[in-house]
C-alpha positions in Angstrom: 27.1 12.2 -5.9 26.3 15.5 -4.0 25.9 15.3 -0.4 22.3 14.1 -0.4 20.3 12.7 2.2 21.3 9.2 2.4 24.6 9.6 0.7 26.4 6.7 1.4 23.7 4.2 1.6 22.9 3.8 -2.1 20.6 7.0 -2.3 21.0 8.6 -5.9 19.4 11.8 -6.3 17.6 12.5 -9.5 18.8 14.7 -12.5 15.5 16.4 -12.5 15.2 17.4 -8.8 13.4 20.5 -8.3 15.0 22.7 -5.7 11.6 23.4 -4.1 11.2 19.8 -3.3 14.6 18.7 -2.3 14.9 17.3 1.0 18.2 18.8 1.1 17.4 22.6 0.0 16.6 25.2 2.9 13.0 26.4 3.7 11.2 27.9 0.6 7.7 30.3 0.6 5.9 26.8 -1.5 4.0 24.5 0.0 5.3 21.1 0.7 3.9 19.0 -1.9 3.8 21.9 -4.6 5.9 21.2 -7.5 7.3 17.8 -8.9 8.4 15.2 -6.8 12.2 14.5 -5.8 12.8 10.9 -7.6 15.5 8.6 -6.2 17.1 4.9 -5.7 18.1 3.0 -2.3 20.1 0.0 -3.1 19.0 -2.7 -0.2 19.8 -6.4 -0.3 18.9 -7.9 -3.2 16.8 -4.7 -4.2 17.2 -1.4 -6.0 14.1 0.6 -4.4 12.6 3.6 -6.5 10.9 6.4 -4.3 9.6 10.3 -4.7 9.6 12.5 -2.2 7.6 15.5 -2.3 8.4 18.4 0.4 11.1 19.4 2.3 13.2 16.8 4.8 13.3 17.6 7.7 9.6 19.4 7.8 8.9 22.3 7.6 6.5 22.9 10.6 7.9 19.5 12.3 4.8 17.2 11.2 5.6 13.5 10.5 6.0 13.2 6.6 3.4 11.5 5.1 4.5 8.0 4.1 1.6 6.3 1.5 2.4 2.8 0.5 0.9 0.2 -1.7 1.0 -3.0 -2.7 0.8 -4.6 -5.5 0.4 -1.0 -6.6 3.3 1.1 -7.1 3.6 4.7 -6.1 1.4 5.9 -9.4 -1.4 5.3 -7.6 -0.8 7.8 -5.1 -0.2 10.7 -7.6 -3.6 12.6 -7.5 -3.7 12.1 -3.4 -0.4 13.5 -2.4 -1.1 16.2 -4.6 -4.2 16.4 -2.6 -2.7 17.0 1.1 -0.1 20.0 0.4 0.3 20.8 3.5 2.8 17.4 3.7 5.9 16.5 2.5 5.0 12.8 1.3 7.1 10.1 0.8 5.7 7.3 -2.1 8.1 4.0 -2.8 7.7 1.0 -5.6 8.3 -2.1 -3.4 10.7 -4.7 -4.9 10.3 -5.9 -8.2 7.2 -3.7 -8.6 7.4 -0.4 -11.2 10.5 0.9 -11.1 12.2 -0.9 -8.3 14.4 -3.8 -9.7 14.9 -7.0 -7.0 17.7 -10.0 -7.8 16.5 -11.8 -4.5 13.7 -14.0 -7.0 10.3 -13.1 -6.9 8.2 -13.7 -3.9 6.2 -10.6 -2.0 6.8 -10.8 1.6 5.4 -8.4 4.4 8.7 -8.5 6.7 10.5 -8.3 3.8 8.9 -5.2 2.4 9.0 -3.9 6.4 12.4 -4.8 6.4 12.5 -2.3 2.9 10.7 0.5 4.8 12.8 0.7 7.9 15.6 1.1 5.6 14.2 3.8 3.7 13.2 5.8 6.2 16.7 5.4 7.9 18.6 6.5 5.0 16.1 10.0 4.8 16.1 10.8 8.3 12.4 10.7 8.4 11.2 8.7 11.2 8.4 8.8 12.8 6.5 9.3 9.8 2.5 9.1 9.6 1.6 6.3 7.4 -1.7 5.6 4.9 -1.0 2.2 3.9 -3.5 0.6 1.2 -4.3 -3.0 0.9 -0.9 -5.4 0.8 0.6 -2.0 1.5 -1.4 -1.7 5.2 0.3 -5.5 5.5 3.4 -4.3 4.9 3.1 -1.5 7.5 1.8 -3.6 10.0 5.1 -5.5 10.0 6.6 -2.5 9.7 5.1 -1.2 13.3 5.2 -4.6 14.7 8.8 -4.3 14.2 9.9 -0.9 14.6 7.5 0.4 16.4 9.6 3.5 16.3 9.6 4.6 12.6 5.8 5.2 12.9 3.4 7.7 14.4 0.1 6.8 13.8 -0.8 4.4 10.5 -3.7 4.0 8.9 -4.0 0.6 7.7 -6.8 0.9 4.5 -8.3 -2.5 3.9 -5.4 -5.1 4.6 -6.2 -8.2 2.9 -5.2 -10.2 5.9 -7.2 -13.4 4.5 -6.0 -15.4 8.5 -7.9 -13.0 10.7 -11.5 -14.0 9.3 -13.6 -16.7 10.7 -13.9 -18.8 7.6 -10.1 -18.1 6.7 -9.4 -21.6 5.2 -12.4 -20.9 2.7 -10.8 -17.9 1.9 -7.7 -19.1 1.0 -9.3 -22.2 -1.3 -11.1 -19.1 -3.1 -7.7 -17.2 -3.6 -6.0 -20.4 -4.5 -9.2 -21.1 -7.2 -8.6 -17.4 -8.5 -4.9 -18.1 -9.1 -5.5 -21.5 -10.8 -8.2 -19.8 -13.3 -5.0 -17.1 -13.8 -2.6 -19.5 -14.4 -5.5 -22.2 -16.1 -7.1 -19.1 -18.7 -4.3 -15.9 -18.1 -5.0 -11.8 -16.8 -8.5 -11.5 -18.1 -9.9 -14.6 -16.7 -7.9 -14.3 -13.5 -9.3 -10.7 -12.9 -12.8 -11.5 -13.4 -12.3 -14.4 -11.0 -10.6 -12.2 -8.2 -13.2 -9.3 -8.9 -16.2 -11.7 -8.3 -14.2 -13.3 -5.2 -13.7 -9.4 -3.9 -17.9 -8.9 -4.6 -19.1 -11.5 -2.2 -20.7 -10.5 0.5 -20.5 -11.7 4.0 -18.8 -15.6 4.4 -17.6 -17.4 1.5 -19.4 -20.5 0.6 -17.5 -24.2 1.4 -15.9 -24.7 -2.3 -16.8 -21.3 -3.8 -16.2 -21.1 -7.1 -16.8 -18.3 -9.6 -18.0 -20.3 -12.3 -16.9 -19.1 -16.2 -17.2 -15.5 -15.4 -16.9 -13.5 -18.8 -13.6 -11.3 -18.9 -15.4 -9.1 -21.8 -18.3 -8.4 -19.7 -16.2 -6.6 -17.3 -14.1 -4.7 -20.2 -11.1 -7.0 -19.7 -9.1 -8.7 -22.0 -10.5 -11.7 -23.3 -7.2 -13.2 -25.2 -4.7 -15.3 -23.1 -1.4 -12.9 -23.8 0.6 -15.9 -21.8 2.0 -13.8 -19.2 2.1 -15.1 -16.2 3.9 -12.9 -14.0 1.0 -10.4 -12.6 1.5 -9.8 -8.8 -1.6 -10.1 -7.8 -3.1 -12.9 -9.4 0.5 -15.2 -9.9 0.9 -16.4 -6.3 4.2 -14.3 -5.4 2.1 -12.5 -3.1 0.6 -15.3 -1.6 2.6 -14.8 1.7 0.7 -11.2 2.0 -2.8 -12.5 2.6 -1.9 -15.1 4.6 0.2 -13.1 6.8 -0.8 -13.3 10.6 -0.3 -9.9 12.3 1.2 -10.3 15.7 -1.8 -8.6 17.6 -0.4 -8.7 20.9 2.2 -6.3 19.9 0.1 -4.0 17.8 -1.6 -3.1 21.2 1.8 -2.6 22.9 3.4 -0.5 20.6 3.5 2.8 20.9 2.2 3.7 17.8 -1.7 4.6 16.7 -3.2 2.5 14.8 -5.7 2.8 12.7 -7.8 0.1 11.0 -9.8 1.2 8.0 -12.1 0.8 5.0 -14.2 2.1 2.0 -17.6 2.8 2.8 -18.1 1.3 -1.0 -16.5 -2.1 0.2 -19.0 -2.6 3.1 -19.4 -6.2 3.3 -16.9 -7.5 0.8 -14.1 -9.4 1.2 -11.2 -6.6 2.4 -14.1 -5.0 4.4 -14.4 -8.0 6.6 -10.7 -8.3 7.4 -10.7 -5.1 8.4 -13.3 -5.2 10.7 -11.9 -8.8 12.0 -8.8 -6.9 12.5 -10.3 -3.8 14.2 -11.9 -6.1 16.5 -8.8 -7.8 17.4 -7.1 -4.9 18.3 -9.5 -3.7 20.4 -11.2 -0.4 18.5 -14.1 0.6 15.7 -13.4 0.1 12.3 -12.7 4.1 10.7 -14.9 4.4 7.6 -13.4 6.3 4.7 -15.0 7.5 1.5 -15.2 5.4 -1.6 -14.2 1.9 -2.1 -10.8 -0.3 -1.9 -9.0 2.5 -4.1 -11.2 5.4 -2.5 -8.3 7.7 -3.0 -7.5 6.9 -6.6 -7.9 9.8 -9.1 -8.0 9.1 -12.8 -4.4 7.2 -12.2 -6.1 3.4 -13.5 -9.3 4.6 -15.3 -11.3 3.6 -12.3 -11.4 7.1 -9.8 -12.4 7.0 -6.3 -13.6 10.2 -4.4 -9.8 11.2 -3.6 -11.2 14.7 -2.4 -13.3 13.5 0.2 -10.9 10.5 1.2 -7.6 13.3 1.5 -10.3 15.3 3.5 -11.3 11.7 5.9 -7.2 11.0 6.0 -6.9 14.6 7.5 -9.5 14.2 9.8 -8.0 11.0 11.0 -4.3 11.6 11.5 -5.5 14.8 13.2 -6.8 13.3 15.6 -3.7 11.6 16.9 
């Protein structure tokens, strides 16, 4: 192993690095995110962790790196929106047991867990504070992440967290989430995903017993055939401990970091919308407004593109004014 950042801790530097991205190499004329990305592993316990890193470590021009993080999603999803703030070094990760990162630890998601995973990683690159843009269970992770070690993180910009405790008519929420899992595990992906898509559409308070009825997987261009998996992250119940995670508000609004609470103009009303707000409200501040939907900044990653332009142009705006 060279003498890489993080040598010694399980940090494994990939054949392919590209000298204009290495954290290690000296300054270059290139932008920071031009150029492949810098792939390597973290051993952690019970967890290999996968991550890229594109730009220079330390910066360039002494900005935070760019941390984006997702959950269940893996770092593909990030792809066309790192490319799309070049003026960064960014930092994407595969939490445990998701993509390419391997776990032996079993199979359950959990936020302090995955915080636990961050802290690590940013220890063993030398890269804290970082700015974060944290999407969905990702922005849960985070949150533990700055409730924790505060330290490791600028300003975040928690995008939709499906933080299911923070709404009033949380128990109905969950008895909707558990009903989507039992249709998953009842009828498999197809049936699941139509459940959790028409559980994600409803607008405003969910209805006492809400159930999505025999929602048609074809109609929405999924699968109809049972392929008897039952392992999806989403839909399974390993992340179960993600939306019901309580954030510890009272030190969210001690910590020295900015936060920022966001959503998709596109989700207005829906379910992640609402726990956003709920949670902007907590904390004391407006709910930011981004472009797009729940995946705003998706390109043509999953088939399904947001408006990445005008969200990498929002996420600029936003961190800038930190």
């Amino acid at each position: 192993m060279s003498s890489d950042v993080g040598a010694g801790t399980g940090t494994q530097e990939s054949p392919t690095t590209d000298p204009t991205t290495d954290p290690t190499a000296g300054p270059t004329t290139a932008g920071p995110t031009e150029g492949p990305a810098t792939t390597r592993t973290l051993e952690v316990p019970g967890a290999t962790l996968t991550y890229d890193v594109r730009g220079p470590l330390p910066t360039q021009d002494g900005a935070p790196p760019l941390l984006m993080v997702g959950q269940p999603m893996d770092a593909y999803g990030f792809t066309t929106l790192a490319s799309l703030v070049p003026e960064r070094t960014v930092i994407t990760y595969d939490p445990r047991g998701i993509g390419r990162s391997t776990r032996t630890d079993g199979v359950e998601n959990r936020p302090e867990q995955q915080a636990d995973d961050l802290h690590r990683l940013l220890d063993a690159l030398g890269a804290a504070p970082v700015d974060v843009l944290a999407s969905s269970g990702g922005a849960v992770t985070a949150l533990a992440l700055v409730a924790t070690h505060p330290d490791d993180v600028a300003t975040l910009v928690a995008h939709e967290p499906p933080l299911l405790q923070v709404l009033p008519d949380a128990d109905r929420a969950l008895a909707a989430e558990r009903r989507v899992r039992e249709i998953y595990h009842e009828r498999g992906w197809g049936a699941g995903m139509a459940a959790f898509i028409a559980l994600t559409s409803v607008q405003g308070e969910l209805p006492e017993g809400w159930d999505p009825g025999r929602v048609d997987p074809a109609a929405l261009g999924l699968p109809a055939d049972d392929d008897g998996s039952r392992v999806d992250p989403l839909l399974s119940g390993v992340s179960a401990a993600v939306t019901a995670f309580r954030p510890d508000v009272v030190k969210l609004r001690a910590v020295p970091t900015r936060v920022v609470v966001a959503a998709g103009e596109e989700s207005r009303g829906g379910l992640t919308w609402r726990t956003s707000e709920a949670l902007a409200e907590a904390l004391g501040q407006e709910l930011v407004v981004f472009p797009g939907g729940h995946g705003g900044f998706l390109g043509p990653e999953y088939g399904q593109p947001g408006r990445p332009e005008a969200f990498a142009a929002r996420l600029r705006e936003v961190l800038a004014a930190g």
